[in-house]
NUSE-935865 format. One line per field, with one value per residue (C-alpha): residue in one letter; x, y, z. Coordinates in Angstrom, 3 decimals, padded with zeros to 6 digits, always signed. Example, Ala and Ser with C-alpha at 12.3 -4.5 7.8 and 13.67 -1.06 7.14 Angstrom:
% residues 2
residuo = c(a|s)
c1 = c(+012.300|+013.670)
c2 = c(-004.500|-001.060)
c3 = c(+007.800|+007.140)
% end
This chain:
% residues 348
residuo = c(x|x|x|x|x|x|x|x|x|x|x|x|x|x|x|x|x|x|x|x|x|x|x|x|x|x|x|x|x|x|x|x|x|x|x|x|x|x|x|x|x|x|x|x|x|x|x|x|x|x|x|x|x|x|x|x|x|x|x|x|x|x|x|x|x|x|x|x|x|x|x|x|x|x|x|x|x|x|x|x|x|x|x|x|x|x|x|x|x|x|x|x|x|x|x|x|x|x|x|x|x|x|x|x|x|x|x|x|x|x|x|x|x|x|x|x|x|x|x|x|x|x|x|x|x|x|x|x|x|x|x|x|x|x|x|x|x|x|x|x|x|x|x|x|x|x|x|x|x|x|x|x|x|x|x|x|x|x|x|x|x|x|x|x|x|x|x|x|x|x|x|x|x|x|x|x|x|x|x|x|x|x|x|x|x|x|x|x|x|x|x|x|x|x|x|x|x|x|x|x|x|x|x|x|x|x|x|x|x|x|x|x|x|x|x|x|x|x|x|x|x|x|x|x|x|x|x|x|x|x|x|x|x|x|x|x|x|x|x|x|x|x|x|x|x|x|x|x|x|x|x|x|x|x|x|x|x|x|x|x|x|x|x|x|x|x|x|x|x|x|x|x|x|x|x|x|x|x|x|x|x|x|x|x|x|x|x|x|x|x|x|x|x|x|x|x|x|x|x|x|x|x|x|x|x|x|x|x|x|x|x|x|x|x|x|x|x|x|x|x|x|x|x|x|x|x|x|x|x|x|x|x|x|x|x|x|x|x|x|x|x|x|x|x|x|x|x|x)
c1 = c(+000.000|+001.360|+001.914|+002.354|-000.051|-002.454|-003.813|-007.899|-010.740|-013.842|-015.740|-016.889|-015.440|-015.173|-011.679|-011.400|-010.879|-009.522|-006.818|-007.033|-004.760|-007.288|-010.148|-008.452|-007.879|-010.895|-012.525|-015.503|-017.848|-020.252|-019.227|-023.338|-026.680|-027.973|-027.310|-027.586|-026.385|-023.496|-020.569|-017.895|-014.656|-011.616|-008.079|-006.167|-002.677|+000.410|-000.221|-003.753|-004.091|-002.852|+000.142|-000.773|-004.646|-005.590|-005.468|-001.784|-000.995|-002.292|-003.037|-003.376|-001.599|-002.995|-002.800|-005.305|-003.168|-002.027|-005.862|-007.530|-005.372|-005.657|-009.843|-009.125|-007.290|-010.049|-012.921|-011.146|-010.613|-014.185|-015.307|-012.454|-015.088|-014.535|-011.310|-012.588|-010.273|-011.443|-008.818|-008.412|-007.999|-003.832|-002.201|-004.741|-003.345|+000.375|-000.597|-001.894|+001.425|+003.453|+000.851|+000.618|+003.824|+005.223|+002.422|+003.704|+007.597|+007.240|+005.428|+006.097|+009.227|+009.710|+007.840|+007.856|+010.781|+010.699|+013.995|+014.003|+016.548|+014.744|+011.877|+013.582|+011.995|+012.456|+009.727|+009.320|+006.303|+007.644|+004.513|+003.367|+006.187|+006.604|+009.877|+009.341|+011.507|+009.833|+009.764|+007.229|+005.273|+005.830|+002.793|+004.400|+006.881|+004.166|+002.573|-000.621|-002.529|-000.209|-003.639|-004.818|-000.989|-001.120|-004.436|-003.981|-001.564|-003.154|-006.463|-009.457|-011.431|-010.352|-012.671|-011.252|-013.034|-012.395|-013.044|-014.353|-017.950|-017.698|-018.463|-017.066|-017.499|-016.050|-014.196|-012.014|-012.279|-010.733|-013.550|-013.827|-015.267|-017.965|-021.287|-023.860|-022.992|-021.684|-018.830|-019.769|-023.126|-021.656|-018.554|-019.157|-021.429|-021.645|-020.884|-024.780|-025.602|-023.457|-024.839|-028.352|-029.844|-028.858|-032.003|-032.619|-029.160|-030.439|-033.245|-031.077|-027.776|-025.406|-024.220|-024.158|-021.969|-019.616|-019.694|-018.569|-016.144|-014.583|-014.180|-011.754|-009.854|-005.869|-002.663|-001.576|-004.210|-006.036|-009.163|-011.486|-014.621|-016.226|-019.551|-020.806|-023.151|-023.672|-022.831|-024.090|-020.657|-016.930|-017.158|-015.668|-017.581|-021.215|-021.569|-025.103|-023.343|-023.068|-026.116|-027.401|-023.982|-024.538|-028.113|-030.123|-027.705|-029.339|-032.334|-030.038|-029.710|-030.462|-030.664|-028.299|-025.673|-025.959|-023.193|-020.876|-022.553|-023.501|-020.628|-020.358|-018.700|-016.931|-015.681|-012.677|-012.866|-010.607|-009.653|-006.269|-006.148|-003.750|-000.962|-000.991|-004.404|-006.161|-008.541|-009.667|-008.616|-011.032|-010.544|-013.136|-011.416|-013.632|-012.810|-015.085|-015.779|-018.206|-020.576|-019.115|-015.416|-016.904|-018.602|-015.132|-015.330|-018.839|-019.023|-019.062|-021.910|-023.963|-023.509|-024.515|-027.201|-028.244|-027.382|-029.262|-032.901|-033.278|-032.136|-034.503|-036.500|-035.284|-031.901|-032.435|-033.748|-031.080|-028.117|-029.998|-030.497|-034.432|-033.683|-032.331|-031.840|-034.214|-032.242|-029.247|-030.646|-032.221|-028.209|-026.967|-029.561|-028.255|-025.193|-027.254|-027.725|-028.484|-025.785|-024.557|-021.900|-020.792|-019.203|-016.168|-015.325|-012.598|-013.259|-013.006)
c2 = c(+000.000|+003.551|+005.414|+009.030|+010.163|+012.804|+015.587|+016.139|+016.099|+014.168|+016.746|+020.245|+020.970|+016.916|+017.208|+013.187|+011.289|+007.819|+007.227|+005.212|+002.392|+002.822|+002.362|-000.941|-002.269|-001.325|-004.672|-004.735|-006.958|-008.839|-011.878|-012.835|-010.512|-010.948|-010.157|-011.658|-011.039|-013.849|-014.280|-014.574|-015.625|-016.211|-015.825|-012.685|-011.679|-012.649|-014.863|-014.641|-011.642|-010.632|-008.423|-004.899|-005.763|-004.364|-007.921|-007.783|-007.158|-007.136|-003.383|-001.391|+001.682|+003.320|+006.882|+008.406|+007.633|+011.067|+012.876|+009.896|+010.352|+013.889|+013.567|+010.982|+014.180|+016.458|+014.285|+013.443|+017.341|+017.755|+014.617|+012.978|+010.049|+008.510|+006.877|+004.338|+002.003|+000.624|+000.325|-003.365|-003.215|-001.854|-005.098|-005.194|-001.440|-002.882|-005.476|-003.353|-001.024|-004.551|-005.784|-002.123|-000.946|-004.544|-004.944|-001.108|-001.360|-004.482|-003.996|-000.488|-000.213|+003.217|+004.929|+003.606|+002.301|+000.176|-000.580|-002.676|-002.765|-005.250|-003.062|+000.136|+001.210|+004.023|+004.329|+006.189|+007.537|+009.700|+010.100|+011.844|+013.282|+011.345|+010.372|+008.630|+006.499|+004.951|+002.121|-000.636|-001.594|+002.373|+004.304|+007.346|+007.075|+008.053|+011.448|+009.679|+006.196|+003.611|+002.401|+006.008|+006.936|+004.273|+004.004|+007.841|+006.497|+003.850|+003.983|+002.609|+002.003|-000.222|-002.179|-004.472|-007.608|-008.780|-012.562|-013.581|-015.694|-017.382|-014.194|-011.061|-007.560|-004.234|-003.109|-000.343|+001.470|+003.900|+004.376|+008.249|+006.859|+004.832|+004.260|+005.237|+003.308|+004.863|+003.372|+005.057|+003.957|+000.009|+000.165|-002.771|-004.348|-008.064|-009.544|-010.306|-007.038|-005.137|-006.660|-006.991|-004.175|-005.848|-007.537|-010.861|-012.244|-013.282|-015.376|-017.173|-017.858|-016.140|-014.304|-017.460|-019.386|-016.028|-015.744|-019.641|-019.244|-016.420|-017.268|-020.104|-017.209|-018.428|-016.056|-015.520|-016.851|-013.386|-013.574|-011.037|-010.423|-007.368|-005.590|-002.821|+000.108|+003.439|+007.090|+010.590|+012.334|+011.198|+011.354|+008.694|+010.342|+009.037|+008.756|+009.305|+011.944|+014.029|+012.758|+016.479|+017.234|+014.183|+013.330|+015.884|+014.923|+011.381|+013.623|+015.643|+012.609|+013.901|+012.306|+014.728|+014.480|+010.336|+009.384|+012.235|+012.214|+008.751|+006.408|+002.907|+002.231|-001.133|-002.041|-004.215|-006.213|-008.079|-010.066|-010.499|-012.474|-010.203|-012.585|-010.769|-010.083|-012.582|-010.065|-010.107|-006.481|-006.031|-003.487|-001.827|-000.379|+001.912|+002.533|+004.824|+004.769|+007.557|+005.893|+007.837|+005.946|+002.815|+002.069|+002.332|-000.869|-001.529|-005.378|-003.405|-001.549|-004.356|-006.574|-003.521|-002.593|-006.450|-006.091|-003.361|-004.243|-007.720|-006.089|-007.135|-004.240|-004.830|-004.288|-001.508|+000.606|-000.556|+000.384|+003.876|+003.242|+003.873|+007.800|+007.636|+003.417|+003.948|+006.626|+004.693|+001.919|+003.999|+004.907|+001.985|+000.415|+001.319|-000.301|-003.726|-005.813|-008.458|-010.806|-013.266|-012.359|-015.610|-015.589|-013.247|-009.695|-008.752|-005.319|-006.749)
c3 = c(+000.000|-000.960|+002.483|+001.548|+003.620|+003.065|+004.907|+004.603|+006.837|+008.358|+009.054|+007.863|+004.089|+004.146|+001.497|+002.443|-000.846|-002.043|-004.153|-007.432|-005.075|-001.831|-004.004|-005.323|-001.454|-000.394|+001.543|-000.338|+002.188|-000.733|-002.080|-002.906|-004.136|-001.007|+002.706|+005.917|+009.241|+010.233|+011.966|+008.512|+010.774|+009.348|+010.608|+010.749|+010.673|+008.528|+005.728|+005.341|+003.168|-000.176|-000.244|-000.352|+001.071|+004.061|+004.987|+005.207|+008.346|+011.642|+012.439|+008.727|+008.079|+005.050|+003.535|+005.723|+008.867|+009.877|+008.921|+010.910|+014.044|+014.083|+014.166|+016.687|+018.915|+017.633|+019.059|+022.595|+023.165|+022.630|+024.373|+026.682|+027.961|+024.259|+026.218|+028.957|+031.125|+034.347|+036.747|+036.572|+033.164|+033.678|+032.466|+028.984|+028.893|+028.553|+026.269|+024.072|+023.837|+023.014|+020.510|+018.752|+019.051|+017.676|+014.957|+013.458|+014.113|+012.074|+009.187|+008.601|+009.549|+007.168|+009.735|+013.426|+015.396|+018.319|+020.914|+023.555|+026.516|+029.138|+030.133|+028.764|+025.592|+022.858|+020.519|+017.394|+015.681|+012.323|+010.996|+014.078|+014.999|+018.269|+019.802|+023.495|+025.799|+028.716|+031.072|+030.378|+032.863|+034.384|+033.958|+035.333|+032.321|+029.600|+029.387|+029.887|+030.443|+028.374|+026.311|+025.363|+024.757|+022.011|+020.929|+019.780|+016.899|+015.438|+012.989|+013.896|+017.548|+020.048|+022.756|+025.183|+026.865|+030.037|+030.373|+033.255|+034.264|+030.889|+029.077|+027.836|+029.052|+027.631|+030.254|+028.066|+024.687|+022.182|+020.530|+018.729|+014.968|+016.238|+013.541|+016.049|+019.512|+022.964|+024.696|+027.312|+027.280|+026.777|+028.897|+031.651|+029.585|+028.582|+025.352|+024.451|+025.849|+023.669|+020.689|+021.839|+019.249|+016.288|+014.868|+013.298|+014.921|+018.352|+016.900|+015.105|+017.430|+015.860|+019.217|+021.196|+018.872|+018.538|+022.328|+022.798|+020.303|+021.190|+024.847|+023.323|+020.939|+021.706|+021.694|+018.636|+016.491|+015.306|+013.803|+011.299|+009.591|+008.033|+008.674|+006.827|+006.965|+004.989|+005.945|+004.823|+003.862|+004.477|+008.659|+010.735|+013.940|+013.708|+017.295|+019.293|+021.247|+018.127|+016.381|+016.698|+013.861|+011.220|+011.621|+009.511|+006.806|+006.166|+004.858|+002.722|-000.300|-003.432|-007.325|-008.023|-005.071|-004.417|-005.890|-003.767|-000.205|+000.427|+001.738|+002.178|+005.314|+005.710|+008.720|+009.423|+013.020|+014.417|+017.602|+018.976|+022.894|+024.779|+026.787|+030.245|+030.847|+028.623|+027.684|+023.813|+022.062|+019.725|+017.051|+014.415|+011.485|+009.800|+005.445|+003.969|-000.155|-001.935|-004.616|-007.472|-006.514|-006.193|-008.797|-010.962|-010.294|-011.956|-010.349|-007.240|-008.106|-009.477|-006.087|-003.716|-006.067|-005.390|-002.067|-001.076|-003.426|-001.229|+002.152|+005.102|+006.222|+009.559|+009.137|+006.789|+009.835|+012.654|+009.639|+009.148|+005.663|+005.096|+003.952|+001.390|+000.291|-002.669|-003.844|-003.963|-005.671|-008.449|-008.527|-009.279|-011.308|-014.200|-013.744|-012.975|-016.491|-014.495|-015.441|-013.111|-011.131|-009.143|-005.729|-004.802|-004.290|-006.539|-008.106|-011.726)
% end
């Protein structure tokens, strides 16, 4: 992936934009013409993505790094309660410095630096501008908590579970690009509470077998899936806090301005176990493609057009769709000659 990063926004003149190879990796999440809720797990981490995919690596870096960490500092000066850790939670705080500040050093090497002497480390952020020696396992040693020190350079939000009763419960959270949920409404809650909104999934299991399996996630054996929703306009922040900001846009579609204000909004989860605390981190990376760049990929548009036509009614309200859905499919019908398009994603 080219990382020259760019500098735009996520909110107000919205200059966000994808290029020609971020349209290419984008993880398109329809492989059928028709939806429905499931689990999708596979395993994450080296080796089980293409090169150059954001399936590469562990933690993506991509060329909206710098613009998405700087909304990330925007959000927490406005709202600092978008960083939760409950004080048991300090050795899942550590865990997550090792696991992000190995996953980067790593695989991007060009941009962060990591050295180790015992528990004496120097890290190095260029991208950010960040140059830090501390003491792991020394909160007092890091300007603030060790999770929110970290969790401010990487993209995407991060919830942690704590295991414990046979269940999971979300016990801390970077979470400042959220598609309308609180962590501060869910912190402390269980696994099945968390999820218990989403319709049509409960009647059918699907959070009971995630729950069992996941309670049996090992070190060092990642998992992923994707979900997916829609957005008015190019902003990562859809969070009920700030509903007041992005809301009255979802009545803003137009004929005219479809293909430029509505987003689909893919989101990349994954699950690392953490090796101190045994809690599960579990990270929502959020990628963001207008219409008008996606369907320069016309099998793209065909599928969502699909997609979208034979959605259940039920999930079209919970995703926030029901504004402005029929617009977007009178979008994209024209693209639809109703050839079959088999299984798969690939753009072409």
């Amino acid at each position: 992936m080219n990382t020259q990063f760019k500098q735009e926004t996520f909110r107000d003149d919205y200059t966000y934009t994808n290029s020609a190879e971020a349209i290419r990796r984008f993880p398109f999440p329809f492989a059928e013409d028709e939806y429905m809720y499931s689990v999708n797990i596979e395993m994450h981490g080296e080796g089980t993505g293409a090169a150059g995919s954001v399936f590469e690596h562990g933690i993506d870096v991509d060329e909206h790094y710098i613009a998405e960490c700087e909304d990330r500092r925007i959000v927490l000066d406005e709202d600092p309660d978008r960083y939760t850790a409950l004080p048991h939670m300090m050795d899942a705080q550590w865990d997550m410095v090792e696991l992000m500040m190995d996953s980067l050093s790593k695989d991007y090497p060009e941009h962060f630096q990591l050295q180790k002497d015992g528990d004496n480390w120097h890290w190095v952020n260029k991208p950010l501008g960040i140059d830090q020696t501390f003491v792991f396992g020394d909160e007092a040693t890091l300007p603030m908590q060790p999770f929110e020190y970290i969790s401010r350079q990487v993209q995407g939000d991060w919830i942690i579970l704590d295991q414990r009763d046979d269940d999971l419960f979300a016990d801390m959270g970077m979470v400042t690009s959220q598609a309308d949920w609180s962590m501060a409404f869910d912190a402390g809650m269980s696994f099945k509470e968390w999820h218990g909104p989403v319709p049509q999934a409960n009647e059918i299991g699907i959070f009971d077998r995630a729950l069992k399996y996941l309670l049996h996630l090992q070190y060092g054996s990642p998992v992923r899936r994707l979900n997916w929703t829609m957005t008015i306009n190019p902003r990562l922040d859809t969070s009920p806090e700030n509903y007041p900001f992005w809301g009255p846009d979802n009545a803003s579609v137009t004929p005219e301005n479809v293909g430029d204000k509505v987003y689909l909004r893919v989101e990349l989860q994954a699950l690392f176990r953490l090796p101190r605390s045994n809690a599960i981190a579990f990270s929502v990376r959020g990628y963001l493609i207008s219409l008008n760049e996606l369907i320069t990929y016309p099998r793209w548009g065909k599928r969502l057009h699909r997609v979208l036509k034979q959605l259940h009614p039920d999930l079209s309200e919970y995703k926030g769709l029901d504004n402005y859905r029929q617009t977007v499919i009178d979008f994209l019908a024209p693209l639809d000659d109703g050839a079959d398009l088999g299984l798969g994603t690939h753009p072409e």
